[in-house]
C-alpha positions in Angstrom: -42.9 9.9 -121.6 -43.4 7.6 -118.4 -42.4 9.0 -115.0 -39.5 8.1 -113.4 -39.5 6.0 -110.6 -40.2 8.5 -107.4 -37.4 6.9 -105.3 -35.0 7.0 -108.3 -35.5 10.6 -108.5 -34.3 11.7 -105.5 -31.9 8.7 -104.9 -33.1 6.7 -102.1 -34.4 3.1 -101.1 -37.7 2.2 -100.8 -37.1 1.8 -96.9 -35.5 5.2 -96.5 -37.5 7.5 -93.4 -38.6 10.7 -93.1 -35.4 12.5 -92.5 -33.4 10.9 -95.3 -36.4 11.2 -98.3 -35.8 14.8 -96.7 -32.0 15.3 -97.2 -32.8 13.9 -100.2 -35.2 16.5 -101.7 -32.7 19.3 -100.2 -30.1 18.2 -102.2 -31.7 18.1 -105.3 -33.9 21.3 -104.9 -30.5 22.8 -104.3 -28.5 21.2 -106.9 -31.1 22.2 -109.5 -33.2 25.6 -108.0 -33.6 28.1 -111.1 -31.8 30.8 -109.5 -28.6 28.8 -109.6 -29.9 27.2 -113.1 -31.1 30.1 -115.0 -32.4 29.9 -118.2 -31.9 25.8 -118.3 -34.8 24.1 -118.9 -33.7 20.6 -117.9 -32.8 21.9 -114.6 -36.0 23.2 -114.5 -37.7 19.7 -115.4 -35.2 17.6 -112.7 -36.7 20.6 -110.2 -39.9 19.8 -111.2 -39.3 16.1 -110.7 -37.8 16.4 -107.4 -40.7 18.3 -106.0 -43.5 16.2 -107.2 -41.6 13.2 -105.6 -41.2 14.7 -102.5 -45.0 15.4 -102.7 -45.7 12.2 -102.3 -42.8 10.3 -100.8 -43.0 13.0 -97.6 -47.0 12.1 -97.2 -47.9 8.9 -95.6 -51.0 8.1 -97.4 -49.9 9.0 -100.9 -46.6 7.1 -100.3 -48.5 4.0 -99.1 -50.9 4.4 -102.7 -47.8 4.4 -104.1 -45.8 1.9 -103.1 -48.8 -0.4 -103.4 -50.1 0.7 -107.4 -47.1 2.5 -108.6 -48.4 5.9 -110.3 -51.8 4.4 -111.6 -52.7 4.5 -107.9 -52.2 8.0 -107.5 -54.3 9.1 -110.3 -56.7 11.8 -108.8 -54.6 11.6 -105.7 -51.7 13.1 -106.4 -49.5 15.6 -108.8 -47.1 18.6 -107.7 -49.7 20.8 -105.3 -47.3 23.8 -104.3 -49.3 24.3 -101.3 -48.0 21.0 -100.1 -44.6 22.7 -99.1 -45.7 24.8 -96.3 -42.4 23.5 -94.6 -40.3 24.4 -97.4 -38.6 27.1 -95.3 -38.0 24.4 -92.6 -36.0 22.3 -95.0 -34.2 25.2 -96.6 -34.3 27.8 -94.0 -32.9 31.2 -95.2 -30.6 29.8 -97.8 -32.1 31.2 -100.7 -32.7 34.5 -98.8 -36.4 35.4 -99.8 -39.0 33.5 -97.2 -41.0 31.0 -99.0 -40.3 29.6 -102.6 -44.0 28.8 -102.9 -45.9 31.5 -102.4 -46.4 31.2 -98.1 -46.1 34.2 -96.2 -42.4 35.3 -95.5 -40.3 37.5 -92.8 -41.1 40.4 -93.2 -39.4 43.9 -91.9 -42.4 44.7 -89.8 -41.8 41.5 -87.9 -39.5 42.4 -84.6 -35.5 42.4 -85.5 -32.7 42.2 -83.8 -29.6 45.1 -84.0 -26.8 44.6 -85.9 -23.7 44.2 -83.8 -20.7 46.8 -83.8 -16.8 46.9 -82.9 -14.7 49.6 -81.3 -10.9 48.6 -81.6 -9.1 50.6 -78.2 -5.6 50.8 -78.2 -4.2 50.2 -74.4 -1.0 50.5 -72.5 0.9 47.3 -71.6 0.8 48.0 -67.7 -3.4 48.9 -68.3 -3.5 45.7 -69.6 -1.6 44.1 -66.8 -3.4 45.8 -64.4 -6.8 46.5 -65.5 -8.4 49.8 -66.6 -11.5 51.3 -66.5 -12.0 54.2 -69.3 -14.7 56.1 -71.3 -14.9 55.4 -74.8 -16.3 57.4 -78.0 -18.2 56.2 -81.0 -20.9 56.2 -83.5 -24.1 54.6 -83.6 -27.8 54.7 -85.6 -30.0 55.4 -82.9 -34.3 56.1 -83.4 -35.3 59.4 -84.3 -36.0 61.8 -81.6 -37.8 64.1 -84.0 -40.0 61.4 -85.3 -40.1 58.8 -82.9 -38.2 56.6 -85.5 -41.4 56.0 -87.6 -39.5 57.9 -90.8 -42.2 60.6 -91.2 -42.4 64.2 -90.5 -44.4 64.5 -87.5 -48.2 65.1 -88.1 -48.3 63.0 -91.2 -48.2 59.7 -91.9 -47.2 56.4 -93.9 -49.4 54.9 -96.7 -49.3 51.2 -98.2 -47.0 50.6 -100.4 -48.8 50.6 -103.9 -45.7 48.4 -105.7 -46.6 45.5 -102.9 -50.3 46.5 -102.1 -48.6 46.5 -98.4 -47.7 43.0 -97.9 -43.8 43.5 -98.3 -43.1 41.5 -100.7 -43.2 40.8 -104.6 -44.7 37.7 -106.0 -43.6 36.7 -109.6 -43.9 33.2 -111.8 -40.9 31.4 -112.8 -41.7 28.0 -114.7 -44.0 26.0 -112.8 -43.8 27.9 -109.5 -44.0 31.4 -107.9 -41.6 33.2 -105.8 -42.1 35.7 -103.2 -39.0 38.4 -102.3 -38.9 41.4 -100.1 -40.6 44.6 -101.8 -37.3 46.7 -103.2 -39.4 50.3 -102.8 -40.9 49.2 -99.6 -38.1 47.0 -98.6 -40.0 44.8 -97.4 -42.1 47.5 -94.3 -45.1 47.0 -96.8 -45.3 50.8 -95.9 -44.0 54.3 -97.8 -43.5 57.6 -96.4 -45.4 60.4 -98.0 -43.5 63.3 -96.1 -40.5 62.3 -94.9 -38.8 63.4 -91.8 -36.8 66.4 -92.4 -34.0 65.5 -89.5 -33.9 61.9 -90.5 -34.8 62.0 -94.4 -37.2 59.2 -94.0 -35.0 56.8 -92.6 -36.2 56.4 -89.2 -32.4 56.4 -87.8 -30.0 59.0 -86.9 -25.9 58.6 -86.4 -25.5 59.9 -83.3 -22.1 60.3 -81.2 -22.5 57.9 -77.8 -20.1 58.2 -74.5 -19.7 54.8 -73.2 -17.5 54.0 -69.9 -15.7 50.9 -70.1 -13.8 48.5 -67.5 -11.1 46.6 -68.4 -10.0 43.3 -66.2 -6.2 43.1 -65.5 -4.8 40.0 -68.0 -6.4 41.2 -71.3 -4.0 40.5 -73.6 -4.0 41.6 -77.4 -6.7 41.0 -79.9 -9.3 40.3 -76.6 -12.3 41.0 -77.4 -15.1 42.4 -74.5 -19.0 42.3 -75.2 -21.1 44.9 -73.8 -24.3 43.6 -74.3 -27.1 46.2 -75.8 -24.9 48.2 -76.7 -25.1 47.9 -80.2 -27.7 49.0 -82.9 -31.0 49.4 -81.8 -33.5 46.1 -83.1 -36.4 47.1 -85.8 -39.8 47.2 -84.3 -39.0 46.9 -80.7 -36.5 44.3 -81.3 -33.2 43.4 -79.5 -30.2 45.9 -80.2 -27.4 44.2 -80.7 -23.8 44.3 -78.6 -21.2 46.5 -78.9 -17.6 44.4 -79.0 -14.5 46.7 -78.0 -10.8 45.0 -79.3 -8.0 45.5 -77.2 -4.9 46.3 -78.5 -2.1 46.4 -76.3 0.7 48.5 -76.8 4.5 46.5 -76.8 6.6 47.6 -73.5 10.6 48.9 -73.9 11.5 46.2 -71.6 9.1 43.3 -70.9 7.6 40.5 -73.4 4.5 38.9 -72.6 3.9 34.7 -72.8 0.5 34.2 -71.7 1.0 34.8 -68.1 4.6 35.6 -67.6 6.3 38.0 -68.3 10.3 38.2 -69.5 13.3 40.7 -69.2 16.4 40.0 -69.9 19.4 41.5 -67.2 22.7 42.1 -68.7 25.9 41.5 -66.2 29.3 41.9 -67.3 32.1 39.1 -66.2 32.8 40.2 -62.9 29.0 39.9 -61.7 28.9 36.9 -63.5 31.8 35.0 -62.5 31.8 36.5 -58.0 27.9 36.4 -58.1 26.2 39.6 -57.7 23.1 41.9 -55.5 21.2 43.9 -58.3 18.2 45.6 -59.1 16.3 44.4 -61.3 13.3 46.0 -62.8 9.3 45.0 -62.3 5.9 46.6 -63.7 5.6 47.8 -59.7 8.8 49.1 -59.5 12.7 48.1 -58.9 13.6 44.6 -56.4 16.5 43.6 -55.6 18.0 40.3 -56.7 20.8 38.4 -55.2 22.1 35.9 -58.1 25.0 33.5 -57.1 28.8 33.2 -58.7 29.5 31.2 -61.6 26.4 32.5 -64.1 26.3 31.5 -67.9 24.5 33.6 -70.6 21.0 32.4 -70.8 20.4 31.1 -67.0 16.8 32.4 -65.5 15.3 33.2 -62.5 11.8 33.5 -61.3 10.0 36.3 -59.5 7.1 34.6 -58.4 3.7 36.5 -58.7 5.4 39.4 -60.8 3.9 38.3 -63.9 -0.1 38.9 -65.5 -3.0 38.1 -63.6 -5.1 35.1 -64.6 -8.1 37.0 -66.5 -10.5 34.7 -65.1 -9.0 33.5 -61.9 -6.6 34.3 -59.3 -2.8 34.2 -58.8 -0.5 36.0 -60.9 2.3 34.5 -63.5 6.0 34.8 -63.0 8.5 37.1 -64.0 11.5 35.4 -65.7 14.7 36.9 -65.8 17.1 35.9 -68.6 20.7 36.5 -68.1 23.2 37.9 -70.5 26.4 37.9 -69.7 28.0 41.0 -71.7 31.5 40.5 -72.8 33.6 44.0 -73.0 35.0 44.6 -77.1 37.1 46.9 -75.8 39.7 47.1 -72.8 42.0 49.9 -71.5 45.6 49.1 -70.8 45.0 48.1 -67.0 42.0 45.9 -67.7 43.9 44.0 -70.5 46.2 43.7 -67.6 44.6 42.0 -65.4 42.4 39.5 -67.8 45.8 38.5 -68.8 46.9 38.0 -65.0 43.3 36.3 -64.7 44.0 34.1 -67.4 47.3 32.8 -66.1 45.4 31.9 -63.0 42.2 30.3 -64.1 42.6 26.4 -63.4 42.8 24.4 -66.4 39.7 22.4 -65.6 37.8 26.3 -66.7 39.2 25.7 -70.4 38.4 21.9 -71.3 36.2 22.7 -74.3 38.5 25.8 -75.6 41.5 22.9 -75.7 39.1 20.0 -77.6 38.2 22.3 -79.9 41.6 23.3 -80.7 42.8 19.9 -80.7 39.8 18.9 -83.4 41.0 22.0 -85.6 44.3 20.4 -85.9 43.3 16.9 -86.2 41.3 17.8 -88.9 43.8 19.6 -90.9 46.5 17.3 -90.4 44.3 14.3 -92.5 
């Protein structure tokens, strides 16, 4: 069978660059890799295909052969040479999750590494996260051996290479027309086992160990922030970085205020007579009660600003507002002498008070007199 055009395979134009002819193989070497193809042949083949024409399409010389004498002139020349891909992992990076499809050298455990991250949720008080906090915190973490020195093996004795890897930390097996490398699974990958093991740790290298941690908190965290102390996570393999620790806030509701980003809100109940004559109250604040003087004539749902009584800008300066909502409270139930004088009050209220009482009346009978 005669081979396919090299550009036709991978589904680009003789004038395509580096870069795209490089896309290009990605997406098929994806679209048709034998561990998302098993056991199909044809995938197998159009894999097959794919490399080979990346091969040559991705070197400058054998390109130029070809695109002068088709695939006569690459007779000798050319062919699918798995040691041509020593940038395989640059084009896939760490998709497949083993380090080289071609048999190069991969990552292996002994190489330096990075902690894994952790995350302490802390349940605050509304005020602490108005005002800021600073508090000591308990929790869990894999730390190195002290009894071993984090090497995994009783002390006096030591590690031998692994004879299932013959120490290199990986596997290599065939598959079709090309090998694979993965991590070791009875190394995992150190290239290394422990003959004795370390009787505090069991081999591991790692104990869970119970860590005291202080903690400040800024005034203006609000819920579901989220503070990163740096190093303070797992320790890194083989002297490498620990990772961070990440502590959630989670702030307690308050009986009487509701938080909107920077302000804060409280409703003040007044019954008519405040309302109406105007009133001096006490209203409260997170620092205490101030005193208020609101004028005559106040509706249900009229607000006033305390300036500066709200949260703290977390990353700046100033302070939000605290907004008062009135709520004027009417009474459900009167004794004989308050009834008394609503109804004396009611006789004496000017009419202009009771405009929209007398439209809507007026619309009620107009409406049932159609």
């Amino acid at each position: 069978m005669a081979k396919r055009d090299y550009y036709e395979t991978l589904g680009v134009g003789r004038d395509a660059g580096e870069q795209e002819i490089k896309s290009a193989y990605r997406k098929m070497a994806l679209k048709y890799h034998p561990d998302r193809n098993p056991h199909n042949p044809e995938a197998e083949e159009h894999f097959k295909e794919a490399a080979e024409a990346y091969s040559v399409l991705s070197d400058a010389q054998k390109r130029s052969l070809y695109d002068q004498y088709g695939h006569q002139g690459l007779q000798g020349a050319a062919g699918f040479d798995p040691g041509a891909f020593g940038d395989f992992a640059d084009i896939f990076g760490d998709f497949f999750g083993f380090g080289d499809l071609f048999g190069s050298s991969g990552r292996r455990r002994s190489q330096a590494q990075r902690g894994a991250d952790l995350r302490y949720d802390l349940e605050i008080r509304f005020e602490d996260a108005v005002f800021g906090l600073n508090t000591e915190i308990k929790f869990r973490r894999q730390e190195n051996c002290s009894h071993c020195g984090g090497r995994g093996a009783e002390p006096g004795t030591g590690s031998t290479a692994c004879p299932t890897c013959g120490g290199r930390g990986q596997v290599r097996y065939q598959q079709g027309f090309f090998s694979i490398s993965r991590t070791c699974s009875a190394c995992r990958g150190a290239g290394q086992v422990i003959g004795h093991p370390c009787s505090r740790c069991r081999g591991e290298g790692r104990v869970r160990i119970e860590r005291k941690l202080k903690v400040n908190i800024p005034p203006g965290v609000d819920n579901g922030t989220s503070l990163r102390l740096a190093g303070e996570g797992e320790p890194g393999y083989n002297n490498g970085q620990p990772g961070d620790l990440y502590v959630v806030l989670k702030v307690q509701e308050h009986p009487i205020f509701e938080r909107h980003e920077i302000h804060l809100h409280c409703t003040i109940p007044l019954n008519v007579a405040q309302a109406a004559l105007g009133a001096e109250i006490r209203v409260p604040t997170l620092e205490g009660e101030e005193t208020v003087k609101l004028p005559p004539g106040l509706q249900t749902g009229a607000q006033f600003h305390l300036r500066g009584k709200g949260v703290p800008h977390v990353n700046g300066h100033g302070r939000g507002d605290l907004v008062l909502h009135i709520d004027v409270m009417i009474p459900s139930r009167l004794t004989r002498e308050q009834k008394k004088l609503f109804e004396q009050l009611l006789e004496l209220l000017p009419a202009e008070n009771q405009p929209a009482e007398k439209g809507i009346l007026e619309r009620v009978k107009d409406y049932f007199a159609q």
